[in-house]
C-alpha positions in Angstrom: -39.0 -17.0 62.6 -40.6 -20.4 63.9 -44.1 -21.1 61.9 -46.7 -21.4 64.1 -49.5 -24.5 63.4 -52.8 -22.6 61.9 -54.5 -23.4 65.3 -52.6 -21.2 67.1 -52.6 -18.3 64.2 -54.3 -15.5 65.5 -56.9 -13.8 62.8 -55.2 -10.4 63.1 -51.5 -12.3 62.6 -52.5 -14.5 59.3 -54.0 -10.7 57.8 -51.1 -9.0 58.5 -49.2 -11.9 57.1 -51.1 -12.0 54.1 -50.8 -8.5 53.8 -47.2 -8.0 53.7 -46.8 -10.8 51.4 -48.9 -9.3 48.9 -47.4 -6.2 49.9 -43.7 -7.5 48.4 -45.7 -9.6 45.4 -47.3 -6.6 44.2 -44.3 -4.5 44.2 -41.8 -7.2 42.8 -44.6 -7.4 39.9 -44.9 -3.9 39.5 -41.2 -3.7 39.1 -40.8 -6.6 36.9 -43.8 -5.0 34.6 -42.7 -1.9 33.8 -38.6 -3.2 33.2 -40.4 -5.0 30.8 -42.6 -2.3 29.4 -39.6 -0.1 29.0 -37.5 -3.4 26.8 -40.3 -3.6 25.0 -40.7 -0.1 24.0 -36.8 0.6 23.7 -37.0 -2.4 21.5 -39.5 -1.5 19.1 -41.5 -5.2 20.2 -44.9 -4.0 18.8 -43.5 -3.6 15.3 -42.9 -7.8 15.4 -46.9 -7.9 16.1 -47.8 -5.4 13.2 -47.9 -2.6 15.4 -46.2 0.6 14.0 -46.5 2.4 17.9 -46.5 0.8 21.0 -49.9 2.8 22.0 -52.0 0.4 20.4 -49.5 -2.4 21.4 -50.1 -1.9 24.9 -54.1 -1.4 24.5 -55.0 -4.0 22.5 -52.2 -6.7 22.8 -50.7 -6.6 26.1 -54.4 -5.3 27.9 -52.7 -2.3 29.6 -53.5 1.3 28.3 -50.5 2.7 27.4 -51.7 6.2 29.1 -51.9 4.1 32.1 -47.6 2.3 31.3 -46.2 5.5 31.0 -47.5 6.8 34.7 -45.9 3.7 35.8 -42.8 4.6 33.5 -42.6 7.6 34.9 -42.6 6.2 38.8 -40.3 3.8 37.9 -37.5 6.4 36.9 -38.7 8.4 40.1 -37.8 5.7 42.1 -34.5 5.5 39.9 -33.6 8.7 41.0 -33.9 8.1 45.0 -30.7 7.5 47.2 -29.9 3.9 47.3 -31.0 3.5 50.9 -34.3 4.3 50.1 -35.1 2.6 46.8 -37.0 -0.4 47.2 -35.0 -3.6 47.1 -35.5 -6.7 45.1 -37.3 -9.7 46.2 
């Protein structure tokens, strides 16, 4: 796709830019957190910062309430569990 000169960028075209572009950055993040999340826990990490439970790991070190991980956790394997075709596919 040729880039046009900002000039000649329509508002509407530079939103809906913008938008998908977050769009994929949001969900490559997302993605990349909770692999991480789940290393983490399967690894026992917390227990290397004096944590004996990755609850209080996740609330107090990493900023994120675990509660809040383990929703995401469970998407994650949701999204495991689709057909190929439909899973979303790395950036």
């Amino acid at each position: 796709m040729k880039k046009k000169s900002a000039a000649l960028v329509k508002p509407h075209e530079k939103i809906d830019r913008d938008l998908r572009r977050s769009a994929e950055k949001i969900a490559g993040g997302f993605f990349h957190f909770v692999d991480l999340a789940a290393k983490a826990i399967d690894e026992q990490v917390y227990v290397h910062y004096g944590f004996t439970d990755p609850l209080r790991y996740f609330d107090e070190r990493v900023g994120v309430k675990y509660r809040t991980v383990k929703r995401w956790l469970t998407i994650r394997e949701a999204v495991r569990r689709l057909p190929a075709a439909e899973q979303p596919s790395p950036r």
